[in-house]
C-alpha positions as CSV (number, residue, x, y, z in Angstrom):
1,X,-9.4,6.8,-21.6
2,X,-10.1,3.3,-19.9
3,X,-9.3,2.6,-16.4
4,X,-8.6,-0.5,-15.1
5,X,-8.8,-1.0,-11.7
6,X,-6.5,-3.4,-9.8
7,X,-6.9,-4.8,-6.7
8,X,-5.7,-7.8,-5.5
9,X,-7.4,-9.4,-1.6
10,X,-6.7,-11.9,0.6
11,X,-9.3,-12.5,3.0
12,X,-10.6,-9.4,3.3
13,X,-14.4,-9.9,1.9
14,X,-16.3,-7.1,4.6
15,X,-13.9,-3.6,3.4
16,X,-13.9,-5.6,-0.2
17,X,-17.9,-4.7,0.0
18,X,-17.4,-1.3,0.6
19,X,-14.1,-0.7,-1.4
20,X,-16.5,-2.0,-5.2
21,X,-19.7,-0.7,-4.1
22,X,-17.7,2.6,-4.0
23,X,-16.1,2.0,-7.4
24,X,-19.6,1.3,-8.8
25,X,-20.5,5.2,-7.5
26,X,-17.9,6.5,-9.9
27,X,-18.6,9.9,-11.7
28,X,-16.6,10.1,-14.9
29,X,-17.4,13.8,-15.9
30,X,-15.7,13.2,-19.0
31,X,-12.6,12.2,-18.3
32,X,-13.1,8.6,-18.6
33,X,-14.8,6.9,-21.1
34,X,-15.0,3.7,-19.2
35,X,-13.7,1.4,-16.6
36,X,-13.8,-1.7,-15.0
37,X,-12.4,-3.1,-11.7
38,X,-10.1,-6.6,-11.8
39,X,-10.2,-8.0,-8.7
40,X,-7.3,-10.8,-8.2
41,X,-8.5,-12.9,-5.6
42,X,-5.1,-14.1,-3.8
43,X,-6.5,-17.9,-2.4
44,X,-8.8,-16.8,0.3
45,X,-10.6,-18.7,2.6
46,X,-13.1,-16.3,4.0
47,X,-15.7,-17.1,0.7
48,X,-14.5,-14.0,-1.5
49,X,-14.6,-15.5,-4.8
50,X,-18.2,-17.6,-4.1
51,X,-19.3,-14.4,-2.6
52,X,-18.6,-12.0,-5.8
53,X,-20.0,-14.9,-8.5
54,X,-23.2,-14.3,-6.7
55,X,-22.6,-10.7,-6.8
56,X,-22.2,-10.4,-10.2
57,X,-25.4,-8.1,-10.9
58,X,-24.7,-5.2,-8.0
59,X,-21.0,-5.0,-9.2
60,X,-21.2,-5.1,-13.0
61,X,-17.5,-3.5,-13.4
62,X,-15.9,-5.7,-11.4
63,X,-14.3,-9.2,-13.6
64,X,-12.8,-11.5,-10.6
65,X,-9.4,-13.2,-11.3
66,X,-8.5,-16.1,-8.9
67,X,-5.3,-17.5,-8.2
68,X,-3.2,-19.6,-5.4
69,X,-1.8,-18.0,-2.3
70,X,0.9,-15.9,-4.3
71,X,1.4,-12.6,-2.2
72,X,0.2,-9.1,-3.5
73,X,2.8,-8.4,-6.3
74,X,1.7,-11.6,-8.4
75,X,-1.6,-10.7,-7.9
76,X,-0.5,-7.1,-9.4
77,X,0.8,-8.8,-11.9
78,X,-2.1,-10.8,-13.0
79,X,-4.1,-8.3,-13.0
80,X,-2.8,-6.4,-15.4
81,X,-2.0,-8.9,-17.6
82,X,-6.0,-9.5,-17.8
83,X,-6.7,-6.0,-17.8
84,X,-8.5,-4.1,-20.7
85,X,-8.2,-0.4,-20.1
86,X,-4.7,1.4,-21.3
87,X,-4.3,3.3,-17.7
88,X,-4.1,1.5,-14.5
89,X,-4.9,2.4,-11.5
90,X,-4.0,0.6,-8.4
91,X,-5.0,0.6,-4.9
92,X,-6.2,-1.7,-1.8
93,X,-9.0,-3.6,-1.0
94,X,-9.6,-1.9,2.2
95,X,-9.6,1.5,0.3
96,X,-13.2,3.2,0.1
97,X,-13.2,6.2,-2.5
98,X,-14.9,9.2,-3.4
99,X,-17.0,9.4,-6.5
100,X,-14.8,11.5,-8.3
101,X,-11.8,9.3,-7.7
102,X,-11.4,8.0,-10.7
103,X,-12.1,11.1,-13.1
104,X,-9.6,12.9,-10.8
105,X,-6.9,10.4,-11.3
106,X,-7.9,10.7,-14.9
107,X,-7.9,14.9,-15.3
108,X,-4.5,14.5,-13.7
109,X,-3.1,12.4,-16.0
110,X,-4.2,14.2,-19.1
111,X,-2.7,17.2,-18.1
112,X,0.7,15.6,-17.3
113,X,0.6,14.2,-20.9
114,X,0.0,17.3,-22.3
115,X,2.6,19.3,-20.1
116,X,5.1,16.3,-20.9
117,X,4.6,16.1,-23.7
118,X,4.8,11.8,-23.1
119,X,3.0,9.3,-21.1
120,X,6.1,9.5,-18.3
121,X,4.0,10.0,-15.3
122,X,2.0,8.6,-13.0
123,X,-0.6,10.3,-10.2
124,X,-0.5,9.8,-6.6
125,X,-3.8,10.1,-4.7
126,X,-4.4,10.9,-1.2
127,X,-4.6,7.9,1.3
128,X,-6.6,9.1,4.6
129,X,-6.6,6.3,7.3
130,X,-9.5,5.4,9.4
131,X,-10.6,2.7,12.3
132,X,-14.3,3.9,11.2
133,X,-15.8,0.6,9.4
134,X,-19.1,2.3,9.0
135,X,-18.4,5.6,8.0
136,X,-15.1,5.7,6.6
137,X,-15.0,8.2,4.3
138,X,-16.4,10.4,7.4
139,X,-12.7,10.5,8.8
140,X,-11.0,13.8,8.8
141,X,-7.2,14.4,6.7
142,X,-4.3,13.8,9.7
143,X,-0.8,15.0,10.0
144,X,0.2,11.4,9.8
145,X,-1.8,10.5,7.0
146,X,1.0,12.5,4.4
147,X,3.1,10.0,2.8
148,X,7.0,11.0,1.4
149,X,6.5,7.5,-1.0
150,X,7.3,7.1,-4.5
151,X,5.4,5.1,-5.9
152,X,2.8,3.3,-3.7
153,X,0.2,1.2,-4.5
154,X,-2.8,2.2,-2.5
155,X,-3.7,4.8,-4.7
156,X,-1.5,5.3,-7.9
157,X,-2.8,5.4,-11.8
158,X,-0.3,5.2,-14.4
159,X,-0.2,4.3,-18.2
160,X,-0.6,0.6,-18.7
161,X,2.4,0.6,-21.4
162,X,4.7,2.4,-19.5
163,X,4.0,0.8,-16.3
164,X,5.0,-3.3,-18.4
165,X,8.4,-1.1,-19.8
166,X,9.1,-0.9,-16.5
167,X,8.8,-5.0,-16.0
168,X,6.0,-5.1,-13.1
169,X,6.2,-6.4,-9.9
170,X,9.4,-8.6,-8.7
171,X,7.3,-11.6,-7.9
172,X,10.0,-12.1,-5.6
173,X,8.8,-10.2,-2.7
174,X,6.5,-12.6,-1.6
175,X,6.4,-11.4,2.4
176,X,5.1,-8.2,3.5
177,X,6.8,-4.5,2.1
178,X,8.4,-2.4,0.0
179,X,7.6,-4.2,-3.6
180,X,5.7,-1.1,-4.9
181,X,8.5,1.1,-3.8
182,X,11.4,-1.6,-5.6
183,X,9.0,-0.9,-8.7
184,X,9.1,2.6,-8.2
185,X,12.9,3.1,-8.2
186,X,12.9,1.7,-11.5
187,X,9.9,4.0,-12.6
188,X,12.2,6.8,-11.6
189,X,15.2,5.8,-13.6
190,X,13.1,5.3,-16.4
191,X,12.1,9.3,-16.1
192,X,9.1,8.7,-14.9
193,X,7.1,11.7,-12.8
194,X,5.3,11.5,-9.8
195,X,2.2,13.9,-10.0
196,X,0.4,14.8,-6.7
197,X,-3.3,14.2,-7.3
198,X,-4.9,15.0,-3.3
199,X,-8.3,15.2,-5.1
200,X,-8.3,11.3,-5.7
201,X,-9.0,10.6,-2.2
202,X,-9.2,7.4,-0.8
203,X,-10.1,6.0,2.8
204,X,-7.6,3.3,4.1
205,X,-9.8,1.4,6.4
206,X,-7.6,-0.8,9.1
207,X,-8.7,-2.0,12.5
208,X,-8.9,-0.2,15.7
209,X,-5.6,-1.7,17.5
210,X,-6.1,-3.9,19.5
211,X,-3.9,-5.9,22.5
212,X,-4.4,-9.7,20.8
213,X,-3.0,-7.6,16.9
214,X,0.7,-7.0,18.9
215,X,2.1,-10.7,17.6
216,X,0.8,-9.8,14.2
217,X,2.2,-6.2,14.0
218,X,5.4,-7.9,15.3
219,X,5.5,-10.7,12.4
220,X,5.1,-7.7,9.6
221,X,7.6,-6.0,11.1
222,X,10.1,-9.0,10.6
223,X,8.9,-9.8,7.1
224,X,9.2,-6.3,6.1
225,X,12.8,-6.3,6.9
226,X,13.2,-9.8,5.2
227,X,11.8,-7.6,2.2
228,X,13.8,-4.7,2.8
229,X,16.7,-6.7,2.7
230,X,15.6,-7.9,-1.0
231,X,14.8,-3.9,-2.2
232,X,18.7,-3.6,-1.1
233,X,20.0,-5.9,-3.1
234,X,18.4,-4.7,-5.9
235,X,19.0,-1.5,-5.7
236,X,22.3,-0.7,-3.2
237,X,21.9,3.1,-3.0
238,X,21.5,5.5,0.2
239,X,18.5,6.5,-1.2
240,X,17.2,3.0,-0.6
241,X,19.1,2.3,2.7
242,X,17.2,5.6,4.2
243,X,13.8,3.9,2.6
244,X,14.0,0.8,4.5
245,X,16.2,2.5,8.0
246,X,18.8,0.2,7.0
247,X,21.3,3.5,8.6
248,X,23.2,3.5,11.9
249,X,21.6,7.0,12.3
250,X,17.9,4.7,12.4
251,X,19.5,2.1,14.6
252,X,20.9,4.3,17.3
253,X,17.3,6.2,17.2
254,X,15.4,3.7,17.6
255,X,17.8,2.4,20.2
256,X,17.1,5.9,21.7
257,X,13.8,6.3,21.6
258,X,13.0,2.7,23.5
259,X,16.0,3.5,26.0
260,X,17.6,0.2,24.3
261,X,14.6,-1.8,24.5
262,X,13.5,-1.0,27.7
263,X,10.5,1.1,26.4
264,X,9.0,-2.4,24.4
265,X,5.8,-4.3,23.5
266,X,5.4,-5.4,26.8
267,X,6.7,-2.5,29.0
268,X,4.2,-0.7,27.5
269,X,1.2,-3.0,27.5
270,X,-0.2,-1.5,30.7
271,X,0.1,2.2,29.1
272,X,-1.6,1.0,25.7
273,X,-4.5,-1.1,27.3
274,X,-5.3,2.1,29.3
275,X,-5.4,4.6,26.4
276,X,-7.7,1.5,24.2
277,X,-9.9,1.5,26.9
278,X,-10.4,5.0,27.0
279,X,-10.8,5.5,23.1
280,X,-7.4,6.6,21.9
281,X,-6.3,3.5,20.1
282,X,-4.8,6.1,17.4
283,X,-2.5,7.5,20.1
284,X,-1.7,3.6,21.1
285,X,-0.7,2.8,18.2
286,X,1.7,6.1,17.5
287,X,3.4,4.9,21.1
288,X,3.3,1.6,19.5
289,X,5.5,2.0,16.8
290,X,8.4,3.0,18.7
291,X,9.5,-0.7,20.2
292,X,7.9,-2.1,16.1
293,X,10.7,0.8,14.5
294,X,13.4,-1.0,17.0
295,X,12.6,-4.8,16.2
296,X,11.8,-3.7,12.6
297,X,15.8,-2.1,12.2
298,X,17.1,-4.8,14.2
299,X,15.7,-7.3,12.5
300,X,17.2,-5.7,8.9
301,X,20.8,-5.4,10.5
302,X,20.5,-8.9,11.9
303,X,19.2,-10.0,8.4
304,X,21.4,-8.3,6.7
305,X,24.7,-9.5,8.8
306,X,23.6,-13.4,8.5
307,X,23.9,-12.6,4.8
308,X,27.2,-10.8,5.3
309,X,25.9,-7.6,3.7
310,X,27.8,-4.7,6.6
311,X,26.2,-1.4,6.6
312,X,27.8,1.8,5.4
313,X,28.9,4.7,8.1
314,X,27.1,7.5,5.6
C-alpha cells in the first residue's frame, strides 16, 4: 500500500511544523510500503511555501502544492489529483500524530477489504483536541472529543479510486463547514462503510480561547450556516437538516438554552473572562457555544427564509 497524505493550510506555518515533523516519525510495521505527504498550500501570507522549499531536507516526504486563495475543498482536490499513493488519507494541518498513525489507518483498511470483500470503506481515526502547543499529543481522550460524523476530514483514509467515483469535493463550498460531510452523504449512497479506527490517533491543536477570538468564532458561525444552507440543497433529507440544526426542535433549544438571547456573547463576557483568567478556557468555551448554537441556527433559518427555502415541522 501507498499513502498519500493530504493536507491543505492556510496560514498556519507554526502547528504545520509539528503536524510533518510528526509524519516524518511514521512507523509502517508492514502495513505500508510507502508514503508521502502533499501539502496544498492555500495562498498564505505567513511564508509557508518559502519556509518548506528551505525545508526540503528535514521533510523529505512532504511534495508542496501551491495554489491561490481557493478554500479547503479545492485544496482537497488538488491534492489528490497530484497524489501518488492509491489510499488517501486526509487530515488537518494543526493535527500532530502518533507514530503508528499511518500503519493503523493502514491495518484497518486491509481488513475491511478483506471482510468486504471490496475497497467500499473508509477508516475514521480518533481526533483528541488540545490548547497545549508544546506538548500536544500529552492531552488526555475527553467526553467531548467523540465525534457522531460521517465522514470528516481531520483524520479519514480511504481508497484513492473510490474516493474520485465519488466526484471529490464540491468546490462550491468555498466558506467555512460541512464540505467533507456533503462528500460523505454521497460516500454513503455509494455503499460505502465507515470503519472506526481509535488507534489512528491524532491531536487537533487549536488555541486557548481567548476574549479578542469572539468576532472570529461569530463569523464561522455565519459562514457555516451559509454552507449548511448549500449541504441542503444538495441533499434535502432529515438526515441532513438534523446535520446542520436546520429543525425547529434546534431553534426552540437554542432559544432555550440562551433564554431568547438573553444568555449571549456579551452577557456572558464578564463570566468567561473570569473562568480564562483562572485557567478554564475549556469550560469558557463549552459556555460559549450556547449564544454561537443560537446565532449559528438563526443565521441558517434567516438564510434559508431570504432564499425562500421554509423548514419542515418533522
Amino acid at each position: 500500500m501507498f499513502a498519500s497524505v493530504v493536507i491543505p493550510t492556510y496560514n498556519r506555518r507554526p502547528i504545520l511544523e509539528k503536524c510533518l515533523a510528526a509524519l516524518e516519525r511514521q512507523s509502517l510495521a508492514g502495513y505500508l510500503e510507502r508514503y508521502e505527504v502533499v501539502v496544498v498550500d492555500d495562498g498564505s501570507v505567513d511564508g509557508t511555501p518559502e519556509w518548506l522549499r528551505s525545508e526540503v531536507a528535514r521533510f523529505p516526504h512532504v511534495r508542496l502544492i501551491e495554489q491561490e486563495h481557493g478554500g479547503p475543498a479545492e485544496g482537497r482536490n488538488r491534492g489528490v489529483k497530484h497524489s501518488r499513493g492509491d489510499v488517501i488519507v486526509f487530515i488537518d494541518s494543526d493535527l500532530v500524530v502518533t507514530e503508528s498513525f499511518l500503519a493503523n489507518h493502514a491495518k484497518s483498511l486491509k481488513h475491511g477489504w478483506q471482510q468486504q470483500g471490496n475497497q467500499l470503506c473508509f477508516t475514521y481515526g480518533a481526533v483528541i483536541n488540545t490548547a497545549d502547543f508544546d506538548k500536544p499529543t500529552a492531552e488526555r481522550h475527553k467526553l467531548r472529543d467523540l465525534s457522531w460524523a460521517y465522514f470528516a476530514t481531520g483524520n479519514v483514509a480511504i481508497d484513492k479510486d473510490v474516493l474520485e467515483r465519488s466526484g471529490l469535493f464540491d468546490t462550491g463550498f468555498r466558506l467555512y463547514g460541512w464540505e467533507d460531510l456533503e462528500l460523505g452523504e454521497r460516500l454513503r449512497r455509494m455503499g460505502v462503510q465507515l470503519i472506526k479506527c481509535p488507534e489512528a490517533v491524532g491531536y487537533h491543536w487549536h488555541p486557548a480561547l481567548k476574549l479578542d477570538q469572539i468576532p472570529d468564532l461569530i463569523r464561522v458561525e455565519r459562514e457555516r450556516a451559509r454552507m449548511g444552507l448549500v449541504f441542503y440543497r444538495k441533499h434535502p433529507t432529515r438526515r441532513v437538516r438534523f446535520i446542520i440544526q436546520f429543525t425547529w426542535m434546534h431553534r426552540t433549544l437554542w432559544e432555550l438554552l440562551t433564554l431568547g438571547g438573553l444568555i449571549n456573547e456579551h452577557s456572558l463576557r464578564p463570566c468567561l473572562r473570569w473562568l480564562i483568567r483562572n485557567g478554564y478556557q475549556g469550560t469558557a468555551m463549552e459556555l460559549l457555544r450556547l449564544p454561537l448554537n443560537r446565532i449559528g441556527v438563526r443565521s441558517l433559518f434567516r438564510e434559508a427564509s431570504s432564499a425562500g427555502i421554509s423548514c419542515p415541522l418533522l
